[in-house]
Backbone bond lengths (Angstrom), bond angles and torsions (degrees), N, CA, C in turn:
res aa  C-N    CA-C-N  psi(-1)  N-CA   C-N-CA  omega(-1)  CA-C   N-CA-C  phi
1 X - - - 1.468 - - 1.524 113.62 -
2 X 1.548 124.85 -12.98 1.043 118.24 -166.21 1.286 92.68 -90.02
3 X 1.943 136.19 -42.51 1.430 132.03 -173.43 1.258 109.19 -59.26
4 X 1.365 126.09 134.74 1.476 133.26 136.17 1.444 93.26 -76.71
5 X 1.646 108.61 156.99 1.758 148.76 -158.63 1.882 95.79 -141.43
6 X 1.509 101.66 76.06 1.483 95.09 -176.07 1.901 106.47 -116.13
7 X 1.138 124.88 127.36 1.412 149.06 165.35 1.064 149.83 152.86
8 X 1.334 136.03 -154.75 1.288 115.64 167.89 2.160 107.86 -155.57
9 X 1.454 100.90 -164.90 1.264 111.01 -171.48 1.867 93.41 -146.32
10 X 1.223 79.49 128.10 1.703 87.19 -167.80 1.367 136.03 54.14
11 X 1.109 110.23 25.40 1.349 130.37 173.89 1.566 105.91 111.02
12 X 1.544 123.48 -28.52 1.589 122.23 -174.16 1.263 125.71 -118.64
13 X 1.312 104.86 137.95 1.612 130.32 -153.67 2.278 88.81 -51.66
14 X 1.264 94.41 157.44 1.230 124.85 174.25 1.206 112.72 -79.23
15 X 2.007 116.89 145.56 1.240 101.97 162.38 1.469 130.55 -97.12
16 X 1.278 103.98 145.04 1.964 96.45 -147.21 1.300 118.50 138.83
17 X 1.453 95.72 -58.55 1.473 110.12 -178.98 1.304 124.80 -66.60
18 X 1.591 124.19 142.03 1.414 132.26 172.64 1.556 124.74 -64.90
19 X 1.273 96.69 -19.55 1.408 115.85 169.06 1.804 127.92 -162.76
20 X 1.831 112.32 159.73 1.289 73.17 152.03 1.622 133.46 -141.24
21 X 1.157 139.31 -116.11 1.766 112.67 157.12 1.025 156.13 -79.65
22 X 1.562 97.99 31.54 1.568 118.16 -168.14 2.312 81.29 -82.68
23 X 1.390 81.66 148.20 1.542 100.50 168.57 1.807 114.77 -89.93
24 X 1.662 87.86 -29.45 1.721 86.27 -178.58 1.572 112.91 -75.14
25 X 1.734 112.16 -40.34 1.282 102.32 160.74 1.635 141.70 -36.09
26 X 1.151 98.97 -50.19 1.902 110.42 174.81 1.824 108.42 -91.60
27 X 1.180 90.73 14.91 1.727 91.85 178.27 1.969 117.08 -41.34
28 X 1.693 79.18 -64.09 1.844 83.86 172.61 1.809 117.69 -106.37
29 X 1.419 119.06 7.30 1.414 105.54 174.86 1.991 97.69 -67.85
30 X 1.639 82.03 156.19 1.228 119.66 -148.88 2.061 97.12 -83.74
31 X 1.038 134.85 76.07 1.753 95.95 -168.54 1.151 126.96 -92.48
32 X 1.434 117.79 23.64 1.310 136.96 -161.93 1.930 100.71 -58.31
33 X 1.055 118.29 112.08 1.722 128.64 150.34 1.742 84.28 102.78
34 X 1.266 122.19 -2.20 1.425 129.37 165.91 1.481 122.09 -58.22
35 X 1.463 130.33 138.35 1.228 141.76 151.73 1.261 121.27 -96.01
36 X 1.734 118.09 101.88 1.550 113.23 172.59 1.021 124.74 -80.50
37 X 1.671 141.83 136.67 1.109 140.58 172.13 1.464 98.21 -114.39
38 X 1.412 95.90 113.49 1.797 121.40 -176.95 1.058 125.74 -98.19
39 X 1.866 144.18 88.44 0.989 119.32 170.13 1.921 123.11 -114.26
40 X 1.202 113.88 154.35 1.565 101.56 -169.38 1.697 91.08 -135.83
41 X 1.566 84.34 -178.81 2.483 83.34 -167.78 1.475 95.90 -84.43
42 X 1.653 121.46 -13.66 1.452 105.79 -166.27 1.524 105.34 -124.50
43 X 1.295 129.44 -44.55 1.508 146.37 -158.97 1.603 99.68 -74.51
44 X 1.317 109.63 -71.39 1.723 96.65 -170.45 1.739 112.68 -78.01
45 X 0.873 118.41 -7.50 1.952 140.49 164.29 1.722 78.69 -62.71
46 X 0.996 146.55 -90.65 1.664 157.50 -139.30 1.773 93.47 -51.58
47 X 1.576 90.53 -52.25 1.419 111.65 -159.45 2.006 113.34 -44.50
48 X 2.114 88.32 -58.87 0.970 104.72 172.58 1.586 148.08 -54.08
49 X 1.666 93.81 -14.28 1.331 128.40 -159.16 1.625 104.44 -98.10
50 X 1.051 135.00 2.41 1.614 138.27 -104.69 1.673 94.13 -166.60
51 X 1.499 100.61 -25.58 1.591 93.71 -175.11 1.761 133.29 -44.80
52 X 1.676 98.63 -20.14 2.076 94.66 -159.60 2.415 76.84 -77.22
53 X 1.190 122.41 -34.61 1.372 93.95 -176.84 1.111 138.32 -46.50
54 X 1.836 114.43 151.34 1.147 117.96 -159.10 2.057 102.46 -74.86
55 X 0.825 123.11 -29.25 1.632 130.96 165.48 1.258 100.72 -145.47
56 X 1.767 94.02 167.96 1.666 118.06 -174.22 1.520 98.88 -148.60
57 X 0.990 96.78 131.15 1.716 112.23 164.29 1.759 104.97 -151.69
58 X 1.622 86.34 141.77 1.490 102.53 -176.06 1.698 112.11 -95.16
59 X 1.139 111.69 152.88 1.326 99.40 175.06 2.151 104.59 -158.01
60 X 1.358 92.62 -172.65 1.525 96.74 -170.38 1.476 94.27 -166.17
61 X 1.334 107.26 -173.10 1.958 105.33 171.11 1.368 116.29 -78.87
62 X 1.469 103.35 -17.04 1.626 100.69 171.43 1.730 124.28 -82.46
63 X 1.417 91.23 1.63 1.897 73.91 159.40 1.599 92.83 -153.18
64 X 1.530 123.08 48.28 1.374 126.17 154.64 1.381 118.77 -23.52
65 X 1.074 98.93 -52.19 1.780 115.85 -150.55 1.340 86.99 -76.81
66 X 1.551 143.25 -57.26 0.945 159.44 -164.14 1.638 97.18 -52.40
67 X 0.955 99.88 -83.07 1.692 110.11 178.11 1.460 115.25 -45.99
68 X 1.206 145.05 -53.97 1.300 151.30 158.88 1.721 108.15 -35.07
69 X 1.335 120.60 -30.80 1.624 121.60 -156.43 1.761 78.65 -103.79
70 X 1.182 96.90 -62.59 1.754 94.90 172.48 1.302 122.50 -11.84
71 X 1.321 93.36 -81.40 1.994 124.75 171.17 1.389 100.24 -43.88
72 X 1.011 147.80 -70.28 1.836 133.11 -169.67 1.351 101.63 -88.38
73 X 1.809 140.18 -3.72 1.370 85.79 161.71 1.714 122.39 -94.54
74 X 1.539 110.95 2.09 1.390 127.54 177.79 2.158 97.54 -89.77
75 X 1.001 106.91 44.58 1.499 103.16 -170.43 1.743 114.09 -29.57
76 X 1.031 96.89 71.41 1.780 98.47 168.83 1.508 120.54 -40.97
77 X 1.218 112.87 155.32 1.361 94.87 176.41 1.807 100.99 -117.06
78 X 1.657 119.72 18.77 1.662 130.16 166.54 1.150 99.28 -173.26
79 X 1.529 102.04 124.35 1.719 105.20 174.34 1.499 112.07 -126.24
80 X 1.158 144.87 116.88 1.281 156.85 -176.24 1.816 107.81 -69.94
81 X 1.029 119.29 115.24 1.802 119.35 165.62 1.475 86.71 -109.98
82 X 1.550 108.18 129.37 1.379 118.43 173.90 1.530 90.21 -135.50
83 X 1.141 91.57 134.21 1.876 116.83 170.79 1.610 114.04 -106.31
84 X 1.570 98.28 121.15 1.144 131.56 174.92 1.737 112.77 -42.56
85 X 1.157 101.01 -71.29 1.483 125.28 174.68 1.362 96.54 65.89
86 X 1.601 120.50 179.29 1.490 132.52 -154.98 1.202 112.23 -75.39
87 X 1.362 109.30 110.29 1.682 122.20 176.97 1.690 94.70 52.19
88 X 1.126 118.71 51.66 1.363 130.45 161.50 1.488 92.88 32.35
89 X 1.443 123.18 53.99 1.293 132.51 169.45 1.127 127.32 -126.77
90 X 1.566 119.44 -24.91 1.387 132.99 -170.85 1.460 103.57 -173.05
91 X 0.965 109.48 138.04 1.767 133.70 -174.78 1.873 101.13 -61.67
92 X 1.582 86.25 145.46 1.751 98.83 -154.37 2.040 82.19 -127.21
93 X 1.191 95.02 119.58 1.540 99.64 165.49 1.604 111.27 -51.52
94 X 0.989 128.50 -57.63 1.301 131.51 -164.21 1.858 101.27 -69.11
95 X 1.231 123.53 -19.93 1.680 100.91 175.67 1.840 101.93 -88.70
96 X 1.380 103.27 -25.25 1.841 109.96 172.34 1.096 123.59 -52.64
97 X 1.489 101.15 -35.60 1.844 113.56 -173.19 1.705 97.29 -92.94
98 X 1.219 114.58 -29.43 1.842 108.24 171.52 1.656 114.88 -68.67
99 X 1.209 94.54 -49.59 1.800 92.04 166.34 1.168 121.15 -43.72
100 X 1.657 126.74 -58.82 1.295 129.07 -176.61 1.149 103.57 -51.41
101 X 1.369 109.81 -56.07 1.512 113.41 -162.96 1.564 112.80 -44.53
102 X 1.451 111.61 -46.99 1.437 113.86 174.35 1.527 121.46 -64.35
103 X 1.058 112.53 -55.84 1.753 118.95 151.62 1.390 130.72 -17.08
104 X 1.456 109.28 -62.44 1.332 123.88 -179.78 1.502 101.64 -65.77
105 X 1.427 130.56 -55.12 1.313 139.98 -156.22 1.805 91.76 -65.96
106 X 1.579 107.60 -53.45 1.345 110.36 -172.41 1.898 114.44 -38.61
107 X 1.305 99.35 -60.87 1.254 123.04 178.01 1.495 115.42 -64.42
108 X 1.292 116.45 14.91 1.681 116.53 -171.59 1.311 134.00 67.25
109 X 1.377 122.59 11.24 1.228 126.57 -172.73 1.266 94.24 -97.90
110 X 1.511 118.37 163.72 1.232 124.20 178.92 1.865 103.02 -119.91
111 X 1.173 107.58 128.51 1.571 112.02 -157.03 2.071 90.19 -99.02
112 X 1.205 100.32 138.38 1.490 106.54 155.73 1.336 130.32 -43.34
113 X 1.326 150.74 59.39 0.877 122.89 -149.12 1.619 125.75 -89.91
114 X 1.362 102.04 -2.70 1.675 122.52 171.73 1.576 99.09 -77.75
115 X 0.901 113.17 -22.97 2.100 114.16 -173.77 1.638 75.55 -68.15
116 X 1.574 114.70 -73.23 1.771 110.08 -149.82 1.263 110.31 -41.18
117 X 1.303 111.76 -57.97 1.445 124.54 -162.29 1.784 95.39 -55.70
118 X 0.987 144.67 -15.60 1.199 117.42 -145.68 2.260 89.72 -127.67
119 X 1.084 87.59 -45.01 2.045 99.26 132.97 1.524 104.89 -23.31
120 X 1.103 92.53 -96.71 1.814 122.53 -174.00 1.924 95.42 -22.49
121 X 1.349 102.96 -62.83 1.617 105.02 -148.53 1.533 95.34 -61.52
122 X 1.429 101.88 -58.40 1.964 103.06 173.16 1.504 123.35 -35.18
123 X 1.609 125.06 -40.79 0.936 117.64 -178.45 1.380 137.15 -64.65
124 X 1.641 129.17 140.85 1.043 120.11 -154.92 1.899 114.38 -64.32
125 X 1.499 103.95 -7.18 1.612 98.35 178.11 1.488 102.21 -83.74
126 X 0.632 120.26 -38.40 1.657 112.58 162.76 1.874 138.87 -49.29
127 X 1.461 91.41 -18.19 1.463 96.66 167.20 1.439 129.92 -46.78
128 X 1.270 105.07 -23.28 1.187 119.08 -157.12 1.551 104.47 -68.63
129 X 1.376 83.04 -58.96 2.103 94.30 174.32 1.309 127.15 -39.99
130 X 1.325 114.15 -32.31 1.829 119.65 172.63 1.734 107.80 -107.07
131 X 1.019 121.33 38.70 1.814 125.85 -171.09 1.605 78.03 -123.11
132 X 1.343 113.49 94.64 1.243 105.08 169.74 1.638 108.63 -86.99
133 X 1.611 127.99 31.18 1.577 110.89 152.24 1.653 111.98 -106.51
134 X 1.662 101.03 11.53 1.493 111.15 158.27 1.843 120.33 -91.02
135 X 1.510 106.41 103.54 1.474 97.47 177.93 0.928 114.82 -109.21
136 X 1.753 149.44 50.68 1.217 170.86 156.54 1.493 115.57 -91.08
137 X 1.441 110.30 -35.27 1.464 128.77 176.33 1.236 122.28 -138.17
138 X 1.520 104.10 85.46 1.521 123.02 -177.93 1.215 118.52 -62.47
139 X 1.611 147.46 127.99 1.086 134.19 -175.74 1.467 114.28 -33.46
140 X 1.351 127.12 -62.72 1.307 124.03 -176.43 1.086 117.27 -14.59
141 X 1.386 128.12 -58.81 1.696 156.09 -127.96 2.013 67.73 -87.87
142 X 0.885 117.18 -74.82 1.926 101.89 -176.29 1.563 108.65 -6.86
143 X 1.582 107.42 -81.46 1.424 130.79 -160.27 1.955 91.07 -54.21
144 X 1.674 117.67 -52.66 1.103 117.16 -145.98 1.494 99.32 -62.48
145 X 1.730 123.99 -53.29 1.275 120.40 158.48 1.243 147.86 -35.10
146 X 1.847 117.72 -31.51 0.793 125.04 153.99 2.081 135.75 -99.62
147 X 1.256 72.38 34.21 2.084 100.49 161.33 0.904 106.73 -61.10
148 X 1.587 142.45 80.81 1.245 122.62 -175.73 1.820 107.03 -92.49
149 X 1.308 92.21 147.67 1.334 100.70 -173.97 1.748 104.70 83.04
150 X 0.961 146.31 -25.58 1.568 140.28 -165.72 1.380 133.24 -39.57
151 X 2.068 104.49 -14.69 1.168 109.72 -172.45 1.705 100.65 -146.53
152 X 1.157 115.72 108.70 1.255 135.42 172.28 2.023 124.67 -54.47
153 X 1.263 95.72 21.41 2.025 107.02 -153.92 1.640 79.57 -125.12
154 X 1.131 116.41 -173.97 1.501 148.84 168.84 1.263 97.79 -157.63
155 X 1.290 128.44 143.23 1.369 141.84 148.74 1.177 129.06 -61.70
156 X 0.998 165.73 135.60 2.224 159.21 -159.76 1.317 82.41 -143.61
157 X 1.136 122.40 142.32 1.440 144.90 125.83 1.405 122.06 -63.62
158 X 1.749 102.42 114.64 1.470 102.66 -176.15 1.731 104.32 -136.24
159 X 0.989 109.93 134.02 1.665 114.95 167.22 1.625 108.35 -20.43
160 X 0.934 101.42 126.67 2.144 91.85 165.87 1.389 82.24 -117.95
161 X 1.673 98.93 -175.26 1.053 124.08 -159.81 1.454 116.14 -71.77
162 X 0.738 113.03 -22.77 2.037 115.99 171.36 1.527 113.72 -78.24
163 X 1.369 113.18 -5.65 1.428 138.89 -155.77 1.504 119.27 55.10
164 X 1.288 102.79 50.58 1.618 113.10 -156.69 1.973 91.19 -114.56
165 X 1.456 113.79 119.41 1.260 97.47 171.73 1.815 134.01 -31.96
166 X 1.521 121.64 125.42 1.613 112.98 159.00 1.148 126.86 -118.66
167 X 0.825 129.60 133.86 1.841 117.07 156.96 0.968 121.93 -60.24
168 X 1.354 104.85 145.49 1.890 124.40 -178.28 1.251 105.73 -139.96
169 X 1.532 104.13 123.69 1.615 108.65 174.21 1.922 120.67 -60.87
170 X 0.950 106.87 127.54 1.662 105.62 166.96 1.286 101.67 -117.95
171 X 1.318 125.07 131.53 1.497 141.95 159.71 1.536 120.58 -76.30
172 X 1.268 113.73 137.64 1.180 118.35 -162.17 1.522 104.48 -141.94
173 X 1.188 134.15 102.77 1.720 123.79 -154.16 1.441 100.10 -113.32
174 X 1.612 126.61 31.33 1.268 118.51 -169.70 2.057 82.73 -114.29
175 X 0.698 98.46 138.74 2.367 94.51 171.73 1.221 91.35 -128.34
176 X 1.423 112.35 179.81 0.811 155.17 -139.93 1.684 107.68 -152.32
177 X 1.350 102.93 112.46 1.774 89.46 -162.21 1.657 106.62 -152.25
C-alpha cells in the first residue's frame, strides 16, 4: 500500500498500475511517505542503460533551472545530456530542444524559450495532446511539460537498498528564469 505503480508503454498506463504518465493525472495525488515505482518505454530504459556513469540526474523543462544550477555548482569538468527520444527508438524533438536548452543556458546564452514551445506545439509528437480520441495525453500534459522551471529538485540516481537504482530528490534554489 505504500508503492504507487506509475507508467506506461507507448504512451499508456499499464494494467495494474495506479497510474499512468500523464502529468495532469498525478497533478494533485498526494505522495507524501510514498514509494514510486516508475516505469516508461524510453526514460527509465535510458536510465538503466546508463549505469558505468560517474552520476545521473534526470531532467525535463520542468526542472531546467534546477539542473542547469545543479550543473555549475558541482562544476564538472564533462557532462553528457543524452536524449531518450520515442520509446528509446527514434529521436523526439522535444528531448533535442531540452538538451539545447540546457547547453545553451550552460554556456551563457540565453535560449528563446517561447520559439521552443511554440516549435514544440507544431510538432508531430505533440499531436497527441489535442487528438481528443487520445485519453492518455490530455492537452494539459502539453502546458504541464512545458512548465519550465516548475520544480526546483533534480533527481540523482542512487543505489537503494536491493541495489536496484532510486531517485533522490536534490534541491537546487538557484533557477533559471
Amino acid at each position: 500500500p505504500s508503492f504507487l505503480l506509475i507508467g506506461e508503454r507507448d504512451g499508456e498506463k499499464q494494467p495494474g498500475f495506479d497510474h499512468g504518465n500523464s502529468p495532469t493525472e498525478i497533478e494533485h495525488v498526494d505522495f507524501t511517505g510514498r514509494t514510486v515505482v516508475h516505469t516508461t518505454s524510453a526514460g527509465t530504459q535510458g536510465l538503466a542503460n546508463a549505469w558505468q556513469a560517474e552520476e545521473i540526474i534526470t531532467g525535463s523543462f520542468c526542472n531546467a533551472g534546477a539542473i542547469i544550477a545543479y550543473i555549475r555548482s558541482r562544476k564538472f569538468k564533462q557532462v553528457s545530456l543524452v536524449c531518450m527520444g520515442t520509446g528509446a527508438r527514434e529521436p523526439a524533438d522535444e528531448d533535442i530542444l531540452c538538451a539545447q536548452f540546457i547547453k545553451d543556458s550552460l554556456e551563457g546564452k540565453a535560449p528563446d524559450f517561447q520559439r521552443i514551445r511554440t516549435h514544440l506545439r507544431d510538432y508531430r509528437s505533440a499531436r497527441k495532446f489535442f487528438d481528443p480520441k487520445i485519453s492518455w495525453a490530455p492537452e494539459r500534459d502539453f502546458d504541464l511539460c512545458l512548465d519550465l522551471a516548475r520544480f526546483d529538485f533534480v533527481l540523482r540516481v542512487q543505489p537503494g537498498e536491493n541495489g536496484l537504482p532510486t531517485l533522490h530528490k536534490l534541491y537546487c534554489h538557484k533557477f533559471y528564469a
